[in-house]
Every structure is written in C-alpha cells, then in structure tokens.
Phi, psi and omega in degrees: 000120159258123216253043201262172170071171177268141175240142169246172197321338202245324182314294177302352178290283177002291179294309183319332188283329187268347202264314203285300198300304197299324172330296169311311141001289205243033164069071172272341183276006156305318219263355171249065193273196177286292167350322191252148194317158172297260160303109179272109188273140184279319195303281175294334193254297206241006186275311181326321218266304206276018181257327171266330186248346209247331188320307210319313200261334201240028181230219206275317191294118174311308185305341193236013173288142181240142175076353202043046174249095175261153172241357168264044202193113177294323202286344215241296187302324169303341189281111180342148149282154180300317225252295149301060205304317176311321207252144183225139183302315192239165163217108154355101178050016151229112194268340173281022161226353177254122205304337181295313190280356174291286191286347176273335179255012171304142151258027178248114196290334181304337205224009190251156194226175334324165187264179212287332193303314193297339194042046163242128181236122150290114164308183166286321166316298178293354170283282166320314184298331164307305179315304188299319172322296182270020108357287185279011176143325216015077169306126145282146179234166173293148157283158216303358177263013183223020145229147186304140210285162179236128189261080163300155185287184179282122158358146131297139150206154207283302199278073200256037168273335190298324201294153135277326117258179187325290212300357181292326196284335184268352154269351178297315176286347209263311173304329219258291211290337203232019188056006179263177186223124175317183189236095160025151159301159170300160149305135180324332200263319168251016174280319185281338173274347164295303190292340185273316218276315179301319165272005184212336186070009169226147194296183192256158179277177188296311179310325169288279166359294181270326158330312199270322166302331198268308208282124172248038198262148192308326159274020177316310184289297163354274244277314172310302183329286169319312168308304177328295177275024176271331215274168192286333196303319164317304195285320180324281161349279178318317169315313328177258170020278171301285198296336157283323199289352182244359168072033177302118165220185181245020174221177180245003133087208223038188252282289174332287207045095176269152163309100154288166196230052192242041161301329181295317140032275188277354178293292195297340149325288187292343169270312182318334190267351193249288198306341185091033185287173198243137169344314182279335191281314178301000181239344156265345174303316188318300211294300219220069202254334161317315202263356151324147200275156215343079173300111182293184191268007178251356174260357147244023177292346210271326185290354163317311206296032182248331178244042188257056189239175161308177172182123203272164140220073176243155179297151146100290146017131192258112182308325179308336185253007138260018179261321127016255182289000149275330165324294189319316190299300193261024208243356193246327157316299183267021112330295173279340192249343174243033213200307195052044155260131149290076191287331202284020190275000191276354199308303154285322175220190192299201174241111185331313220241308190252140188274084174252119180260163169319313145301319181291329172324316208261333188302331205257338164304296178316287093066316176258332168304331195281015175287108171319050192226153176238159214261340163212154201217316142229205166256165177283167210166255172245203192285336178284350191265355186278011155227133150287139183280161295027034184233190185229130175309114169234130198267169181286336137329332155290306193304309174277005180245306171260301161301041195275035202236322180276149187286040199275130179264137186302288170350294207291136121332110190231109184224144166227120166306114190239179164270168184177109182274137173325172182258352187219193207243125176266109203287158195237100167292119137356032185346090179290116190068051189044025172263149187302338185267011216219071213272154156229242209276160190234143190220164200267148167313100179215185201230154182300131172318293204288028193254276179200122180308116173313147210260108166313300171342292215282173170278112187323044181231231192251332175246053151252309167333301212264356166281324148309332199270337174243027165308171163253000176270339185331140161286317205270341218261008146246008161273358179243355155251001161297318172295307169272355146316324169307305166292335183265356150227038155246359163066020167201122147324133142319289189262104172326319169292059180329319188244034154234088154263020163283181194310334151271028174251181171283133161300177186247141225260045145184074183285357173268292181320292176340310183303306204287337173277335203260318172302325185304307205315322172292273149044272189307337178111009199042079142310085192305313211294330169288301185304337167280284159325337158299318210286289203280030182236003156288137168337314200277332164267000154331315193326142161296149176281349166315130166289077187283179164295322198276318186264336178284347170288326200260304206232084185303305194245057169014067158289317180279014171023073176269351165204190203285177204284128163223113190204158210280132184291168186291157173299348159299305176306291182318304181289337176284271198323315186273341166305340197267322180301308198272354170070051180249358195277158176235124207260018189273132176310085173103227178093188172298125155327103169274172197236086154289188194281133187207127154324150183282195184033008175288337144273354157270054191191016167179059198203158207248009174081006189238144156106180152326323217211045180258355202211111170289125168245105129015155137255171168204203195028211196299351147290002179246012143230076188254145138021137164316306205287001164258016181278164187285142165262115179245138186283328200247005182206032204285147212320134183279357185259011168265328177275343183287341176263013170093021159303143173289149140282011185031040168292337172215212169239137211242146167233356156184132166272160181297179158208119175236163207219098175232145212288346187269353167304293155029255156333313188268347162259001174269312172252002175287155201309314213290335173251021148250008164273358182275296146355292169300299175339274176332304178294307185273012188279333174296323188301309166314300180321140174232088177209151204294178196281321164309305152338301182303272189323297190302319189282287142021261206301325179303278175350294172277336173258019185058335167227219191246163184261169190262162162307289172313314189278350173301314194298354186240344169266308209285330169293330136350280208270315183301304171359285164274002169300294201286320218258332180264142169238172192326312173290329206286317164316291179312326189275315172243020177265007181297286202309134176104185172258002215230110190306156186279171145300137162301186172043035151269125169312134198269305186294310203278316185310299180311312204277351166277319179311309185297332181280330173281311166334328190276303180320333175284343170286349169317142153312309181287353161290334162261359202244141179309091180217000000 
C-alpha cells in the first residue's frame, strides 16, 4: 500500500463521502453483516490482510518504505503524513478520517491503493474488517506469541454429545462456525494402527489387533492407549522428534566427517521419554545439567544434546570462527527449537521482522559461550577424535551401577561430549555483521525483552537460562512444544510454522485451543505422556480418515479437522514396519549406529579418504535388523533410502520434516534389498503354516495393513499369486530369493516361496502400508 502525494484536508473529506455513498451502492453496509468477528483483532483479523497487500511498500524494510509509512508499528499509522501533515493513515472510530481506510475502498483508480500496477486487492470482506477495527479504536496489539498464554473457558457446541475431553470443544466449535460436523470414529482396525504407529512407531501385532477387536468394554481403546505407552518401543517413537530437533548425528560432518561417538545420548533420550521424565526437568539436565548442584553423571551425558552440532577436523582452519559457529549453533538451535524463533536472523544485524535486536542475539550468545572448547581440537584420526573436549568417559561400571539404560558393547572405549564451562568468564561481544573477527561492544548474558526480561534473580548462566525459560510467565515455551506434539500426531501444528512463531509465521488456526493446552500442560508439571494421551484419546483425533467432497471443498488440507489425521509415516517408522511385519526386527533398545544395505561406492565418492567413515563397511546379522532410528548418520552421505522419505541429515535443527511424494520413493519399495528380504522372510515363515494359500495371502495382508481385505482385494492377491505359480520358473525363482542375507529354509518350495514374495511385496506397495489413516 502506497500513501504518497498531497491530499488536503477537504479533498480527503470527499473522498471519504463518494468511498461511503459507492459502499452503499454496492451493499457496502453489508460488510458489517454477521460474518465479521463481534471483536476485530489487530493480531488475528487485520495484521494478515496488511502483511500480504500492505508491508511490502508500509512494513518494516526501511529500503522499500514508500511515503515514510510503516503500518505495521501503530506510532507510525497514527502519525500526521510525511507528505500531508493535515491527513493521517488511521484515525481512532473515525475510518471516514482515516486516508488508509479511504484509498483501499476508492473506486478512483489514481488513489487507490494497493495500486492496480501491484496486482494486489482487498476483497470487500478485508475492507469491512478494516473498517469495523478501526471503528472500534483501531488497537495494536503485542503480538499474540509475546504474550503469555491464557485458560479460556470451554467453547459452546451445538453437538456436545461428540467431546470426549477439553480439546473437542474448540475444534468442534470452530467447525459448527464453519458449517461442518465431525466425522464418526474410525474402526477399531484402523484407529489401533494409527495410535500403535503414533506411539510405538510399529504397526499393532495380530494378537493386539484380535484383542482389541474382541474387548467390547467401554475403555478398550483407553486401555490400548495405556498399553502403548507402557512398552520401551514409546521412547524410542517419542524421540525421533528430538534427535531432529536436536541434530544428532553420528558423525561431525564438513569435508572429513569423522565418527562421533555420541549415541549414549541418544540412549538417555529414549530412557527420559519411556520413564515420563517431565519437560522442564528433561530441557535443563539438557540445557545445563553439568551446573546443577552435585550433578550426576547421567545429568551430565544429558547435556551431549549441546554438543551434537558439527564440529570440523580439517587442518588449515582459523579456530576461532569455528568455535564461533559452534556457539552460533547451538544459540540458533534453541531459538528455533525451544523458543520456536527465528533468532538467528539477529545474527548480523537487528531482526528485520520481530523485535529482536542484534544485541540481545549476542546476550542469548552469551550464555553459550563459556564452553571449554576450542574451534579445532584435533585432525581426524583415532578414538580420542570420536569426542571433543568438554567430555566424559563411560566405564562398564558405570553402565551397570549409573548409566544402566546404555546399551555399551564391553570392549568400546565409550567418550561423549558434553558441557563444561570455562573457570573465568569468557566475555562476548557484538559481532559486526556477525563475523568473528570483528568483536564491538561487549555485552552480559539476557533474553529478548519482548519475549520476557530476564529475572536478575536467576544466574547469568545455562541454568538461569533454562530457569527463565520455564518462568511460567515465559510465553513461548509450553506453545511450542505442546505444538509439536500437535504436529506429531495430526501431521500439522496449530500453528503451522512449528519453528517461527513470529510475526512471520502463520497464526495459529485454534489459538485458543493452543492457549489452552500450553497453560494445562504447566498446571501439570509439564507432563508429557498426559499431554500425549489428552491428544490421542480425543474425539478429534478418533475420527475416521474419510474424505468427503464437501468437506475436501470447504477445508482442503483439514485445519479444522473435520475427519481424522492421513498422511505417510516417517521413513525410519516405513522400515520399522516392513521389519517388524515380516519378524526380521531386532527390538534391543539403544547401542552403537549400525550400517544396514546401502549402494555401494556412495561414501567413497564422497569423502576426503580419512577416518572410520571413509569406506561403507556393511554390518550383518542381527544389525541389519535394527530399528530406523538406529542407523549411522553420516552427515555429508546420510542413509540414502531414509533420505529419499524425507529423513533429516541432521546438519542443523529441524522441527518439521518436508513430506514429499516422489517416483523414487517408489522405487525404494519396490528395489530396496531390506524390503524384498523382508518380503521373502515373511512368505516363508507362512509357507511354513499349514493353511491353504488364501489363508497365507489374508494373514499378510492383515500383518501390513492392519485389517482384514475386502473381497476384491483377496481376489486380485490371490489371482495374483496363482499367476506367478504358473509363470516363474526355477532361475527366475533363484535370482530372487539370492536377496538379503537372512537365510532361505532348506526343503522349501522355491517356486511357490517367489510367487508368495512377489505377492507380499506388492502388499508393502499399497499406499496404505505407509500411510498413516
């Protein structure tokens, strides 16, 4: 929107008289119909509409203001024109005085803005919404992720037979405003493979499957629910998460990438999450569990998750400007991922968009500095090189008196990088334009004001940090992890930008509900496995995944969640299925990062030729059927058939993966080794079973999809398979029971074992064997 040229004071009356008579004309007195909000929110209602038509020319970038007019700062719209000192963009209740709301609803193409050359337009809606705002005051408000949350009451609904808990009534209300109806529970058969896939991150077994179908007691699913999170396969599942958000990888990735050794780690995740440990305590053992008062040794293994950033050993390297950019790392980590900011955009200069300046970016730096590390420490090499100092040793004595949750092969030397802050204070500078080399003013450990001013009480270190961060006055910091919990089983956050809750992220499409969930979540003590269990024992996520026309017309990618969540499980969780299906998985809990079947020669084709992880050396036997979430991550070559379903390479941190739909996804169920030995596995342990072949076929299916097949699809597996009987011959057989390692039976039919493979094979190619419904 541009506010340029002179108008004076009688012109703009004018205009105002012809914008209010054509309004009438063209049923302008309409626009404060029902449809618009009682209360018009500057937060909710009108910063969108002026953020897509008006920032460009009137927002925060100085280089592209036109008119000397921002409209996003109230100090500014209120403020006389630069050009017109009589006329003002807004005027308080009177919108026939305000030149903003005067020029969006001109039918004079000379004055109207945005102007037509932008080929940007305010519907008539977005127009009434202006008006009615500035009617009522035309308020700014802080935004709505910096002020702290609030526990509204529960929503009217119409239908208030549907809730089941709290979280139904505000999606229930939100739908009935939007003329929709929920959608019926799912069926038993796939409501238990959704909640096993969400919670264990493995299909349900056949035993589960006919238990829960048999119990006709009124808490049946409860009682699953409960069973789920009892089992170890919960932490594992829950983790997943974290280990993106926390960048865990097993190497240390640029050009060398050498072995890291930072798995106990990832052990002590997966026991926090299976013990229930509660949020604030699991993100301070993290954040600062070394500055805890006589800190044990598993609070401080807990504190790895600081040093899971890159970290180079290459020669030649000015240590300071990576010692820098570990800083940098891990201070642009807990911005986006405990914070849900995009702090790092503060790194050089102020923040274009939120009001973070460039100092507190370094005050929130500070904080992080004092870590006893050097920007290189050694070159790659031997076993002193899989951790960086800061770190700690774990003897099999430990594992068995303290640590008895790691997995430690008796042999290995076992060092992990942790924290450990320097004995003096390493002071922290301003970086100008953030380069390392180029220090200004030196400033103290603080938090951004517009979050929340850090508390002089607390101590200027990592756990005064992580005691601000869990102040309860904090705003963000149970809306953003209450949010990706949201996101892990409804496959979208309330607020979609999971890790931008700023002025540039999306608001969030039930900002009540949020609110309302992120204070219980406090309430509680921040209690996960109850914040998880409110989520999946709700109507609203129970719903069946059908899809009518009518509700994919009003609510296409189901924000209002009018029927239940469907969408492809992660890639780790696709290989945990066909292993688990086919009774090739090895269910032990943590260890050492294993090598399953990978093409060949992709790290020696992309490696500096030095170290453990310059060469794929295979694993075999019961490594190669271990869990997604244990395979090795090499940061510069990460597993390529995890990276083709959209697994992170974990170079930084991620809060949500992309989902993509691609012809090599395909590909990788069709030709990966692990799902056609999987595949084979499966046909002969059936092969064994003394049941006719339809049997066979039916148990399969049950096994990978979760329920019983329809009439049509037996007929098309079972004709399927009479098919390939007749059709394979001996070589053809031999050539594809050759994949994998995981021995044939002897005396086993050959013929009938291929032409039952190819039939399980096709089953794992269903859509509905990866997908989530």
């Amino acid at each position: 929107m541009m506010l340029s040229g002179k108008i004076l004071f009688p012109v703009v009356l004018l205009f105002g008289m012809v914008s209010i008579f054509q309004a009438c004309n063209s049923g302008g007195d309409h626009l404060a119909s029902a449809s618009m909000p009682d209360s018009v929110s500057y937060n909710f209602d009108i910063r969108p509409i002026l953020a897509d038509k008006c920032f460009a020319c009137h927002g925060p970038d100085a280089n592209k203001r036109e008119a000397g007019l921002r409209l996003d700062i109230g100090d500014s719209a209120f403020s006389a024109l630069k050009e017109n000192p009589t006329a003002h963009a807004l005027v308080a209740g009177e919108p026939e005085f305000s030149d903003a709301y005067l020029r969006i609803s001109s039918k004079d193409t000379s004055i109207l803005m945005p102007p037509p050359s932008s080929n940007l337009k305010l519907s008539q809606h977005e127009i009434g919404l202006i008006k009615k705002w500035i009617e009522q005051g035309a308020k700014y408000e802080k935004h709505w992720a910096f002020v702290a949350p609030q526990k509204a009451a529960l929503p009217k609904v119409r239908q208030d037979e549907w809730p089941r808990n709290e979280i139904d009534y505000f999606i229930l209300a939100k739908q009935e405003q939007k003329g929709l109806t929920p959608n019926e529970e799912a069926d038993k058969e796939r409501l238990l493979k959704r909640v096993s896939l969400d919670l264990t991150g493995l299909p349900p077994t056949l035993e589960m499957m006919d238990a829960f179908i048999a119990d006709k007691s009124a808490n049946a699913y409860e009682k699953v629910v409960d069973e789920l999170m009892a089992k170890k396969a919960y932490g594992e599942k829950m983790s997943l998460h974290w280990l993106d958000l926390a960048r865990y990888a097993d190497s240390h990735g640029y050009q060398d990438d050498g072995y890291r050794t930072q798995w106990p780690w990832r052990d002590w995740v997966i026991h926090a999450f299976n013990k229930n440990m509660h949020y604030n305590d699991f993100v301070t053992w993290q954040l600062a569990g070394d500055l805890l008062p006589d800190a044990s040794k598993e609070q401080l293994l807990a504190t790895g998750f600081n040093r899971n950033h890159k970290i180079t050993e290459e020669g030649g390297v000015i240590p300071e400007e990576y010692r820098i950019s570990y800083v940098t790392d891990r201070n642009d980590m807990f911005g986006k991922g405990l914070l849900g900011v995009t702090l790092e955009c503060a790194h050089c200069h102020d923040h274009k968009y939120d009001p973070f300046s460039q100092k507190e970016y370094y005050q929130m730096f500070a904080f992080f500095n004092n870590v006893k590390e050097v920007g290189i420490e050694s070159v790659i090499g031997g076993p002193d090189t899989y951790a960086k100092k800061p770190l700690m040793e774990i003897s099999n004595d430990d594992v068995k008196n303290i640590l008895t949750f790691i997995n430690k092969p008796d042999t290995e030397r076992l060092i992990v990088s942790v924290m450990g802050d320097l004995d003096t204070i390493r002071p922290t500078h301003i970086l100008r334009r953030g380069v390392y080399d180029q220090p200004t003013d030196i400033v103290e450990p603080g938090t951004p004001a517009a979050i929340l001013p850090f508390n002089p009480a607390y101590p200027k270190n990592r756990l005064g940090l992580s005691e601000w961060l869990f102040d309860k006055k904090n705003p963000l910091t149970a809306r953003v992890y209450v949010n990706i919990l949201w996101q892990e089983f409804f496959g979208r956050g309330i607020v979609k930008t999971s890790g931008d809750f700023g002025m540039q992220g999306e608001l969030p499409s039930h900002p009540a509900l949020l609110d309302w969930l992120a204070v219980d979540f406090m309430e509680h003590g921040w209690d996960i496995k109850r914040l998880v269990k409110q989520m999946v024992t709700s109507a609203t996520y129970r719903q069946s995944a059908v899809v009518t026309k009518e509700k994919l017309g009003i609510d296409p990618d189901n924000i209002l969640l009018a029927h239940g969540p469907r969408y492809r499980i992660n890639a780790e969780f696709i290989r945990d299925m066909v292993l688990s299906t086919s009774g090739l998985l090895n269910t032990k809990i943590g260890g050492p990062s294993v090598k399953p079947y990978q093409p060949e020669g992709l790290w020696e084709g992309a490696t500096s030729g030095r170290g453990l992880l310059s060469i794929y050396t295979q694993d075999h036997g019961e490594s190669l059927y271990r869990r997604g979430m244990y395979t090795l991550i090499k940061r510069t070559v990460p597993p390529p058939s995890m990276s083709i379903f959209d697994a992170s390479n974990r170079d930084m941190c991620e809060v949500k993966r992309l989902r993509t739909n691609t012809p090599l996804q395909a590909l990788v169920m069709l030709n990966d080794p692990t799902v056609l030995e999987a595949s084979r596995v499966l046909a002969a342990r059936l092969l064994t079973e003394k049941t006719d072949s339809k049997d066979k076929i039916e148990k399969a299916f049950r096994l990978i999809i979760c329920r019983k097949p329809g009439e049509k699809e037996m007929a098309v597996l079972t004709n399927y398979f009479n098919k390939e009987i007749k059709s394979i011959d001996q070589a053809t057989a031999q050539k594809m029971l050759a994949v994998g390692e995981y021995p044939v039976p002897p005396k086993i039919d050959q013929l009938q074992l291929a032409a039952l493979m190819r039939v399980v094979t096709t089953i794992y190619n269903l859509e509905e064997a990866v997908t989530k419904s």
